[in-house]
DOPA-162538 format. One record per atom (N, C-alpha, C): residue in one letter; x, y, z. Coordinates in pm, whole numbers, padded with zeros to 5 digits, always signed. Layout:
aXYZ ...
***
This chain:
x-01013-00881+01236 x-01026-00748+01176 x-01172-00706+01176 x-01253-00678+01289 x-01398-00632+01273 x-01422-00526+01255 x-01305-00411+01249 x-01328-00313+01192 x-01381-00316+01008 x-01337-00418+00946 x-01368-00467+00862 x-01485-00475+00823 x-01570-00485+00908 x-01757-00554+00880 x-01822-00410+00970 x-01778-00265+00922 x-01777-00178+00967 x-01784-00038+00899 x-01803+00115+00896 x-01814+00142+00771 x-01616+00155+00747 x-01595+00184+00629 x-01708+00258+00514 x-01711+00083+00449 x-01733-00027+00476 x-01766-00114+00371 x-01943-00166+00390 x-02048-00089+00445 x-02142-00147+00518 x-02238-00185+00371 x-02196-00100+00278 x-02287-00111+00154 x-02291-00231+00063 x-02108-00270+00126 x-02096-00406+00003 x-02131-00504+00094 x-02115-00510+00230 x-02133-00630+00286 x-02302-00651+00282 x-02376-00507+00376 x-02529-00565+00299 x-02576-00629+00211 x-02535-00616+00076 x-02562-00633-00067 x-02526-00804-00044 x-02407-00836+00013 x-02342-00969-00022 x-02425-01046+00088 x-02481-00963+00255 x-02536-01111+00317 x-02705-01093+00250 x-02780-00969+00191 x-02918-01056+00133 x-02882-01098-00006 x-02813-01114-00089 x-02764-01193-00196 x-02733-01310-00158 x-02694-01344-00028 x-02674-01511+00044 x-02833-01555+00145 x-02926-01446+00205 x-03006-01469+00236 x-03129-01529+00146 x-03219-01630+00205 x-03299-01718+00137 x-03462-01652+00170 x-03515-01575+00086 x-03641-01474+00140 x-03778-01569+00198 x-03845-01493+00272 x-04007-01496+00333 x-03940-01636+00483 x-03858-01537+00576 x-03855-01645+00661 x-03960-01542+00769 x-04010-01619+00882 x-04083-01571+00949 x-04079-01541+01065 x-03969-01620+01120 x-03936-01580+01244 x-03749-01612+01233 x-03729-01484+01274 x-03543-01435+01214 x-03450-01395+01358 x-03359-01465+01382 x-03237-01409+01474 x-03181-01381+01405 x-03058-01286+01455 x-02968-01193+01438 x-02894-01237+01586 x-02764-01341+01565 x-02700-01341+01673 x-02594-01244+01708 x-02545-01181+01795 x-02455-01062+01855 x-02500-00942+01740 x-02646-00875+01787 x-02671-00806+01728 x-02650-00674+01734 x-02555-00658+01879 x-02540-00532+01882 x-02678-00416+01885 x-02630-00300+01853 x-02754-00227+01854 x-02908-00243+01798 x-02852-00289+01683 x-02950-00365+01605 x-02971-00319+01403 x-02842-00237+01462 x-02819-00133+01336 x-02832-00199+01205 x-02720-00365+01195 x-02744-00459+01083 x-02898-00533+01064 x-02926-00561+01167 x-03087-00632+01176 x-03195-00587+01134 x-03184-00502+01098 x-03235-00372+01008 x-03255-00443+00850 x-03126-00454+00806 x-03107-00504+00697 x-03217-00667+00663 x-03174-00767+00781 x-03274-00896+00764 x-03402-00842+00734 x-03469-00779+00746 x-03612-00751+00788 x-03650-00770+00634 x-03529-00709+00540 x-03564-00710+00393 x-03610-00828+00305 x-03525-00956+00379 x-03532-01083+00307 x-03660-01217+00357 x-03743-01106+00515 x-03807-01169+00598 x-04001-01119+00551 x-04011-01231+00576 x-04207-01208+00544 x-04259-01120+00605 x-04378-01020+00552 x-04374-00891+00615 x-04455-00883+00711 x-04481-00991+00774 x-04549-00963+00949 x-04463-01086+01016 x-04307-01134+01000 x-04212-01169+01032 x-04157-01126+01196 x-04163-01228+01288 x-04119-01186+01395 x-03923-01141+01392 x-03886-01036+01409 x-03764-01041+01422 x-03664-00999+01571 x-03619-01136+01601 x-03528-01153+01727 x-03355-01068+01702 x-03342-01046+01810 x-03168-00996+01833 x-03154-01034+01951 x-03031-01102+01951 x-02986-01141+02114 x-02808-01144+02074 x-02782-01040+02209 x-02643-01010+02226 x-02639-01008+02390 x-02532-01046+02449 x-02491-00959+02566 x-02461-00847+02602 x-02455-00796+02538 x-02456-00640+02583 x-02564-00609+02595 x-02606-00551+02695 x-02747-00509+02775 x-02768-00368+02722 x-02646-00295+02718 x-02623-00167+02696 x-02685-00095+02587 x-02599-00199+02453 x-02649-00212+02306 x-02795-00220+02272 x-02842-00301+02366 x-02947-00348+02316 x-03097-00274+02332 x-03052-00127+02477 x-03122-00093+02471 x-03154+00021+02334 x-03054+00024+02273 x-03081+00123+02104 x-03147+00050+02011 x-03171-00051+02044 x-03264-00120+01918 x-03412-00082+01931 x-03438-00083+01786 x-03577-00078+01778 x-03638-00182+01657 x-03778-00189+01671 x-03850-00251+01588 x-03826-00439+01562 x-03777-00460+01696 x-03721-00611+01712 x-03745-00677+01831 x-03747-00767+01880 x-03742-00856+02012 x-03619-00857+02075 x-03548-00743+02135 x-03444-00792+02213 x-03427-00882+02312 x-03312-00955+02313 x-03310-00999+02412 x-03129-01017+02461 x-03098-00989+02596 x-03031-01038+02644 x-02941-01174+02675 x-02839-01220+02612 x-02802-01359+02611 x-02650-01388+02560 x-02620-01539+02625 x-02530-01593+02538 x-02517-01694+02436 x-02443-01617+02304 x-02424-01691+02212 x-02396-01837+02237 x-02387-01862+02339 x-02342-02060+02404 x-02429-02082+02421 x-02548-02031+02438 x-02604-02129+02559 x-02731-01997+02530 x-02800-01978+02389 x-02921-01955+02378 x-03055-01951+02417 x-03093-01876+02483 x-03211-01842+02554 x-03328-01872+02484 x-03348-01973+02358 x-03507-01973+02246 x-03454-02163+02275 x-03570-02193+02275 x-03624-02336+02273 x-03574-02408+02175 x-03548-02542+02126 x-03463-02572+02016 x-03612-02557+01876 x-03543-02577+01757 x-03612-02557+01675 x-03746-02478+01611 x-03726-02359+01653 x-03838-02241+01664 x-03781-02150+01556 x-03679-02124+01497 x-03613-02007+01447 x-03640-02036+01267 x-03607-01972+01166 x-03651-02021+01016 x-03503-01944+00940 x-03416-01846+01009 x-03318-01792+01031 x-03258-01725+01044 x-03110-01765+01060 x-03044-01696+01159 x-02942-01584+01073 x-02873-01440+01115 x-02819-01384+01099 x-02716-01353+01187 x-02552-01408+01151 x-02443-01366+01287 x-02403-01335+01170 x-02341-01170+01228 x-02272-01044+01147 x-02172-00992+01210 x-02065-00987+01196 x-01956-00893+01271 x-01924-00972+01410 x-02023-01106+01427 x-02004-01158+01591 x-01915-01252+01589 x-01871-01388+01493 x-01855-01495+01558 x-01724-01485+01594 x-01620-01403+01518 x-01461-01384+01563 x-01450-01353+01696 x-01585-01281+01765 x-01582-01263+01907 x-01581-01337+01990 x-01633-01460+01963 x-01688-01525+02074 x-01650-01668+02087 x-01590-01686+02267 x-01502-01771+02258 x-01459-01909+02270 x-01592-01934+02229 x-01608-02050+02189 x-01712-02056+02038 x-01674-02036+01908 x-01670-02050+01796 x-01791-02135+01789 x-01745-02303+01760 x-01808-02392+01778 x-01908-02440+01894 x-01910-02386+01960 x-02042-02386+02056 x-02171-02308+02012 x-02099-02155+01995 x-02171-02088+01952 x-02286-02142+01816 x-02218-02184+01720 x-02279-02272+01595 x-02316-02383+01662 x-02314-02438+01731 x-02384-02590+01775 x-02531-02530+01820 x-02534-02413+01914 x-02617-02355+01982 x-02763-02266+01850 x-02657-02223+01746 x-02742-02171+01634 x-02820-02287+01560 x-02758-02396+01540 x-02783-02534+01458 x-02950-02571+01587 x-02898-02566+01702 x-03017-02600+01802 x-03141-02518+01738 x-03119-02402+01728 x-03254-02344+01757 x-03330-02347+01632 x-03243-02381+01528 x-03295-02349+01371 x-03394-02457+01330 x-03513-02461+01273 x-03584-02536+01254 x-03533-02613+01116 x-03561-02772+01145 x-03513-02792+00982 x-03546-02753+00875 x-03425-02751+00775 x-03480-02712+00680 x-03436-02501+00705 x-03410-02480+00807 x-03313-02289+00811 x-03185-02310+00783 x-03206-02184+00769 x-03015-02117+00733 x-02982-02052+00817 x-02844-02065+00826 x-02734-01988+00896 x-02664-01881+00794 x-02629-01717+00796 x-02585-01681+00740 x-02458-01613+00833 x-02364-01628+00803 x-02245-01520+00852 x-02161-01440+00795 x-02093-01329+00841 x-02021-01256+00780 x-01913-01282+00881 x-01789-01299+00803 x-01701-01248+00871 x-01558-01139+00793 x-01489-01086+00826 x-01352-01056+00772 x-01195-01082+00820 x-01112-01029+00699 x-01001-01069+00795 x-00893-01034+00633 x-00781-01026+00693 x-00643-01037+00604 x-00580-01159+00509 x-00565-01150+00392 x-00584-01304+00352 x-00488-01325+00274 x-00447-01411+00282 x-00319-01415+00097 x-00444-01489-00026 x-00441-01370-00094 x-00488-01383-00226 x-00404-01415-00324 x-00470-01529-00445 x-00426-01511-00599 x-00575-01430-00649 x-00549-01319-00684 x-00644-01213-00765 x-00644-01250-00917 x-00741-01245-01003 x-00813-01374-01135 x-00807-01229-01177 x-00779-01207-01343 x-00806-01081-01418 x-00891-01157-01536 x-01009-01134-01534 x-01117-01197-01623 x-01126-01077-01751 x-01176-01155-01828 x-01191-01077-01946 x-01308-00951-01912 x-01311-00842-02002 x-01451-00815-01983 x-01548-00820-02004 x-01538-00893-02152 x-01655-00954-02168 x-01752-01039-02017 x-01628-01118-02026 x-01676-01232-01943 x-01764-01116-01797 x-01732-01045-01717 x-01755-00948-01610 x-01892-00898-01673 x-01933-00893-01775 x-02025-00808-01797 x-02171-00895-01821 x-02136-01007-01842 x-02210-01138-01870 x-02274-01173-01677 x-02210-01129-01631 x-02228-01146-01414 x-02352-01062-01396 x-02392-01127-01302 x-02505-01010-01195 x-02413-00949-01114 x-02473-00868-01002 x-02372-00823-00922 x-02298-00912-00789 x-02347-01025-00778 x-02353-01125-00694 x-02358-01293-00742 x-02236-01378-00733 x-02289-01502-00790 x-02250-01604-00687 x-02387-01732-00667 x-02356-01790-00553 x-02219-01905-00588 x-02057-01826-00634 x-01978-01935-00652 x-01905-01942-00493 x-01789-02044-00506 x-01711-01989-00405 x-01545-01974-00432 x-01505-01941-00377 x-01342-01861-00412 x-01300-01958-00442 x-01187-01912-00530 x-01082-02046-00572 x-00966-02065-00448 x-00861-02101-00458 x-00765-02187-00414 x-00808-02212-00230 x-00936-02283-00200 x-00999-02302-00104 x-01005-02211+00037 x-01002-02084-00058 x-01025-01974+00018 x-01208-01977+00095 x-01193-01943+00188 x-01310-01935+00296 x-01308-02070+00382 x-01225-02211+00318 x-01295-02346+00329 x-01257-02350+00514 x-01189-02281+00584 x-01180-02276+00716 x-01336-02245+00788 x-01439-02146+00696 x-01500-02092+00771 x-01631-02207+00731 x-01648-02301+00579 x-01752-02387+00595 x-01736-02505+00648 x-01611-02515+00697 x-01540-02626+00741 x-01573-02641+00893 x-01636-02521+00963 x-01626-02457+01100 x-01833-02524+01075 x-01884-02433+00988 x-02020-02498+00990 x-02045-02629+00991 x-01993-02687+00912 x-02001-02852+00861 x-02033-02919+00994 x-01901-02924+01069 x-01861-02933+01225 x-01990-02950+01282 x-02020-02809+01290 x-02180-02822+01361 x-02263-02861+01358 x-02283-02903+01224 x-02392-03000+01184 x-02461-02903+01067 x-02427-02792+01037 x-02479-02734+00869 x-02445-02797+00761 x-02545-02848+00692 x-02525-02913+00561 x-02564-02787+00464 x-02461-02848+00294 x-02439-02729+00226 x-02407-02616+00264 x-02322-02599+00345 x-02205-02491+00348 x-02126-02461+00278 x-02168-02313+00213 x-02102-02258+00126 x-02015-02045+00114 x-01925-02056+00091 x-01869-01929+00135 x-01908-01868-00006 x-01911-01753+00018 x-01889-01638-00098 x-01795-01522-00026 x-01690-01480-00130 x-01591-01409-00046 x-01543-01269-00124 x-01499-01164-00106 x-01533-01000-00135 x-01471-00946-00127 x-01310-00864-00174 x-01277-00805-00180 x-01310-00643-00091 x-01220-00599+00048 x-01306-00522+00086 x-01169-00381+00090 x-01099-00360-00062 x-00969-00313-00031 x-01024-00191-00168 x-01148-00203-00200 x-01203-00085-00304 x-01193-00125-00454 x-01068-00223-00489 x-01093-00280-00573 x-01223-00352-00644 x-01247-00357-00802 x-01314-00416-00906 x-01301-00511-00961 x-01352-00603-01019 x-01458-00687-00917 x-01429-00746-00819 x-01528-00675-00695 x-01456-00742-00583 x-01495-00910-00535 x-01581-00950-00608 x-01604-01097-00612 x-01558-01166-00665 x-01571-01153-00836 x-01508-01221-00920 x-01362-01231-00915 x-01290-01119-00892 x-01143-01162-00853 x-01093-01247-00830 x-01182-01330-00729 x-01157-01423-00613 x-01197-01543-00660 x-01259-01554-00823 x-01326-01694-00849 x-01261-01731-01023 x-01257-01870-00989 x-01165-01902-01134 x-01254-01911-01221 x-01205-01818-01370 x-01266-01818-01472 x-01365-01945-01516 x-01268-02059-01522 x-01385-02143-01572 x-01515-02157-01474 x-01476-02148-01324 x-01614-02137-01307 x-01687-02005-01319 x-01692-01872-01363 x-01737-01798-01405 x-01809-01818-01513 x-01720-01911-01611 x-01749-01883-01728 x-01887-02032-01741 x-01831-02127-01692 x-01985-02222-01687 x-02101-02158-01563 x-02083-02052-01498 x-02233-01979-01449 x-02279-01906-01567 x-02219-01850-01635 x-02281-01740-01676 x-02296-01826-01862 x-02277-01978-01897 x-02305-01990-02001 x-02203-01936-02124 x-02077-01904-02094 x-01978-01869-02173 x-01892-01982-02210 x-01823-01964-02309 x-01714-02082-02353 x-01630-02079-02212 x-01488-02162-02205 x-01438-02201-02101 x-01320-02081-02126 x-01293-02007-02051 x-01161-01912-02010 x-01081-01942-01953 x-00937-01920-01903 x-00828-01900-01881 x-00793-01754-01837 x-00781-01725-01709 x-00763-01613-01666 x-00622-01602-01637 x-00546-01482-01610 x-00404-01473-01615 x-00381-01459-01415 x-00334-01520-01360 x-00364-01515-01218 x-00259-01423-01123 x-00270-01357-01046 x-00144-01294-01023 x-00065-01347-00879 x+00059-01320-00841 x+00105-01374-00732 x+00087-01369-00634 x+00051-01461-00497 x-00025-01446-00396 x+00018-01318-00279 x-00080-01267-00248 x-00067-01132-00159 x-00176-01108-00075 x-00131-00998+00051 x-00251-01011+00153 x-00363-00892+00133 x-00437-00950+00122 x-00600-00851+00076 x-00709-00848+00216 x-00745-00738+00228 x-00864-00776+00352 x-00983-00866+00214 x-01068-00939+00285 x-01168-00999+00274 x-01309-01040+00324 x-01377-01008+00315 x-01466-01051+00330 x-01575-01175+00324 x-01594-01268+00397 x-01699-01390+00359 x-01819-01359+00411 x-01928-01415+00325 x-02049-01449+00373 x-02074-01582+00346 x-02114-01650+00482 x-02107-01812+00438 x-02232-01887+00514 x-02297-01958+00492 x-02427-02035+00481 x-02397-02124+00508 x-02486-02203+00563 x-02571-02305+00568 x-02682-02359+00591 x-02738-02546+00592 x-02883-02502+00646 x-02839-02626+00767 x-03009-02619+00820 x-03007-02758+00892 x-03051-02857+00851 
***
């Protein structure tokens, strides 16, 4: 579903990958960057004389970018030297590309130890949706680094792990207009030990298909 990581949701997904981004990196990819329209966004979480890379195959795309290092390439088989990068941004790409796990073996290459991998992806999901108190909701930032309950996302850190990303972790988003579109997705008690509250009991409802959203990490 990449219409998904597309508008009209471009506002929540921004918000959710620099809320997962780790700030002052210095030299930043953006894998299948397309025009360069999202890469835009990294520049925010990156040191401010920060080299910033995009590499997609599309030749086409790439000539609309600005204010970046394009380059021409495949996600397999990366055109940057191993361990040069501080990190990486794949947005809207990896469902594309067809070899998944190459692609991440190839990102894991270039990342210097000690970088992150951030991704977005979406898709259709069977949800149990959490109805939290409001207290409890109001006690939240707008962003918390938990991850979904009934091992929702664990396909997509399960896919990093693989590659060799340690601490892989999903955060996952409601992208159907619904409130809260995070917390929904995370069981009270762990809400309630982030935010320093007694232990809750949320009333859970019966499982159903929700688009979703992940943003999921790792490092090297």
């Amino acid at each position: 579903m990449i219409p998904l990581l597309h508008e009209p949701y471009l506002p929540r997904m921004r918000h959710a990958l620099l809320a997962a981004t780790p700030a002052g990196a210095r030299v930043a990819l953006d894998v299948g960057c397309g025009d360069g329209s999202k890469t835009q966004w990294l520049r925010e979480r990156c040191a401010p004389d920060a080299l910033l890379v995009g590499i997609d195959c599309d030749a086409a795309a790439l000539r609309s970018t600005r204010a970046l290092l394009a380059i021409a390439g495949d996600a397999g088989a990366l055109p940057l030297r191993a361990g040069c990068i501080d990190l990486i941004w794949c947005v809207a790409a990896l469902q594309l590309f067809a070899d998944r796990q190459r692609a991440l073996r190839e990102m894991w290459r270039v990342l210097r130890p000690g970088g992150t991998l951030v991704i977005a992806v979406a898709g259709e999901y069977w949800v149990r949706l959490r109805c939290h108190p409001p207290e409890l909701l109001a006690a939240l930032p707008p962003s918390v680094p938990l991850s979904p309950a009934d091992g929702l996302g664990d396909e997509w850190t399960s896919l990093l792990a693989n590659a060799g990303f340690a601490a892989s972790q999903a955060q996952a988003y409601l992208l159907d207009g619904n409130e809260p579109a995070q917390a929904a997705l995370i069981d009270s008690a762990d809400l309630a030990l982030y935010a320093g509250s007694p232990p809750r009991t949320a009333p859970i409802a019966e499982p159903e298909p929700r688009p979703v959203l992940f943003v999921v990490s790792g490092r090297k």
